[in-house]
N, C-alpha and C positions, 0 to 999 in steps of 0.2 A: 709580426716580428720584423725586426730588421731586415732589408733583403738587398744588398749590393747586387746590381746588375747580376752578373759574372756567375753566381751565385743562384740564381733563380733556375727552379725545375716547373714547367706548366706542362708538363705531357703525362695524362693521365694513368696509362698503363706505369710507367715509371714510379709516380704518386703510390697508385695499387699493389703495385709489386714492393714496394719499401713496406706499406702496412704490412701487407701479408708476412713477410719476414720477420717482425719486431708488432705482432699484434698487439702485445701490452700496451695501454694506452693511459698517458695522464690524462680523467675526463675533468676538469673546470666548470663545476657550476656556480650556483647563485642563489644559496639559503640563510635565510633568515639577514640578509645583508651581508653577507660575510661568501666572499670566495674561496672554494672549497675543493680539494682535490684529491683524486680518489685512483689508485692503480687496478685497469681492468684489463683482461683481455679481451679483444675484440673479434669478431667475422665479419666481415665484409662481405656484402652485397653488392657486386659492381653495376648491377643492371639499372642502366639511369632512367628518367622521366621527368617530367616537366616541375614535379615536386621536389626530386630531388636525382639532378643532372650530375650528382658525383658518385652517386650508390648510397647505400645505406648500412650502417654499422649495427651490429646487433650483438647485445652481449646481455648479464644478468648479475643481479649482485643480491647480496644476504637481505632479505625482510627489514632486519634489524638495522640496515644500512637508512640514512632518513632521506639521501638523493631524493630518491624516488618517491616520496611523497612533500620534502619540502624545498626541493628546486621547484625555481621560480618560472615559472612555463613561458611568463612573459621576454623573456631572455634567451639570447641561444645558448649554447652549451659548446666549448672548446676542448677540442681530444688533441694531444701531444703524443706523436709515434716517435722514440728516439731511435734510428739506427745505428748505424756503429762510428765508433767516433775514438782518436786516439792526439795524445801530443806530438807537437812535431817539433823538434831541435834544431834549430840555426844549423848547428853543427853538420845535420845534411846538407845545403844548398851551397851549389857552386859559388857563389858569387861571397860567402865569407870569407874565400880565399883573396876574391879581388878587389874588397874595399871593407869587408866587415861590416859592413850596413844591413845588418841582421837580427830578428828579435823571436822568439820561439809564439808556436800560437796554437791552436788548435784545431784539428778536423774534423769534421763531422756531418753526419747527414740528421736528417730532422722534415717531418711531415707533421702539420696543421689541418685538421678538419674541423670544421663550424658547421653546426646547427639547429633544429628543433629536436628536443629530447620528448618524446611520449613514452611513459610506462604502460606494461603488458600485463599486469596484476590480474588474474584467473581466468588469463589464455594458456593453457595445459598444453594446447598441441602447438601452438609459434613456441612457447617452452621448451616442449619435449626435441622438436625440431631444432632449434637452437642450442642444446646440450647437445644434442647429435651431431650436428654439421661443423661443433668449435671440436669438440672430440676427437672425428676425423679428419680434423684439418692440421691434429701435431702427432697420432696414431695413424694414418693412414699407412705414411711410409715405414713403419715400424717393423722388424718381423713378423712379430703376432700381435699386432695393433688388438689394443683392449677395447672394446665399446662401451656403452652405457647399459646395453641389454643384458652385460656379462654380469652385473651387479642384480641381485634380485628385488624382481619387480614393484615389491612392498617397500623394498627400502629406497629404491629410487622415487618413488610415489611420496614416501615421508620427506624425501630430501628436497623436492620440489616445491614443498611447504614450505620451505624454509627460505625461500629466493623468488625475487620476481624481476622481470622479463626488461629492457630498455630498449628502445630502437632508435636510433638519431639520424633522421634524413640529414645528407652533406650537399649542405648551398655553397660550400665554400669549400677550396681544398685548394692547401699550397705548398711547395716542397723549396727546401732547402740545401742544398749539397753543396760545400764548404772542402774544397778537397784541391784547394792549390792552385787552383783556375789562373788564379793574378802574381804567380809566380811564372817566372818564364823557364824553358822547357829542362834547363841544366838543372833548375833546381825542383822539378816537378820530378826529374829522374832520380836524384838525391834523397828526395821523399820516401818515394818509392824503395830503393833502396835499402833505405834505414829502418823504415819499415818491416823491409822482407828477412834482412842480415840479424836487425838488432832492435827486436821489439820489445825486451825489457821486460816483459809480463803483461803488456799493453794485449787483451786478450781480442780486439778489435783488430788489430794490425795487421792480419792480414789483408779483412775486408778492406781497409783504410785505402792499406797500396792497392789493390784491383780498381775502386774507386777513383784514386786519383789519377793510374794510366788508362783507365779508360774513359773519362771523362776532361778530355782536355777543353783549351781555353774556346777552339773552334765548335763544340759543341753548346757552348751559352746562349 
């Protein structure tokens, strides 16, 4: 993707920490010729190695899904984690008042992972494990966080039939954070601001403004 200077995130826990928040993932692969794009959500495995120095994503999608048996293996596979992301108004920045030299644009964050994609097709327990670890990872903090074991065991047994397994080692992982960096400071507080006052229904907005005051230009 494009990546102005200013704009570029290379510090991996950061990277980590945006998937883990927004694990829905666009995965991009490469069947029958044709690029193909499918919304999953993801777990991450941040524990690196020399195969794959960024961790590893693990998720599972329907049988009937053809990913998994006609991505093209020769190819890597492209995952899109979008985080939050909202418009921003001229209208906030200082400097409209002092020349008008202003154009509205958009914020956003956004993480890139590339790899090899291998299917899991009748590993029952990287399966079972894998339904378990993405489960507790958006029930954990719940009050009475649901498991998988609460469902009976015949039926999750059937339901396992019906899905198999993905793992994508990450050779590549890149982050983007787009949140005002190359504006100067009157009008990164402006952002902020308008953000916090008058979000419109902009249902990011808040995340947006924390972003953008805490990630100033000296931080790039």
């Amino acid at each position: 993707m494009y990546q102005p200077r200013q704009f570029v995130v290379n510090d991996t826990a950061d990277l980590h920490a945006a998937m883990r928040a927004y694990p829905l993932g666009s995965l991009i692969t490469f069947q029958d010729g044709e690029l193909v794009a499918d919304e999953i959500p993801f777990l991450l495995d941040p524990t690196p190695s020399a195969e794959h120095p960024n961790g590893v994503l693990k998720a599972h999608v329907a049988r009937a899904n053809p990913l998994w048996q006609k991505h093209d293996a020769s190819k890597q596979v492209l995952v899109i984690f979008k985080g939050p992301q909202a418009y921003v108004s001229p209208s906030w920045y200082a400097t409209k008042a002092e020349h008008g030299k202003v154009v509205p644009t958009w914020n956003y964050i956004v993480v890139q992972a590339s790899g090899g994609l291998v299917q899991k097709d009748g590993d029952t327990a990287w399966l079972r494990a894998q339904l378990d670890a993405l489960t507790h990872s958006q029930e954990g903090k719940r009050p009475a966080p649901w498991q998988v074991s609460d469902a009976p065991e015949d039926y999750i047994a059937q339901t396992m039939k019906a899905i198999v397994g993905i793992e994508i080692s990450i050779r590549s992982l890149t982050g983007k954070w787009k949140v005002s960096q190359n504006q100067p400071a009157a009008n990164r507080e402006g952002v902020v601001r308008g953000l916090t006052e008058h979000p419109h229904g902009l249902t990011d907005a808040a995340a947006v403004a924390l972003a953008v005051r805490d990630r100033s230009p000296a931080q790039t």
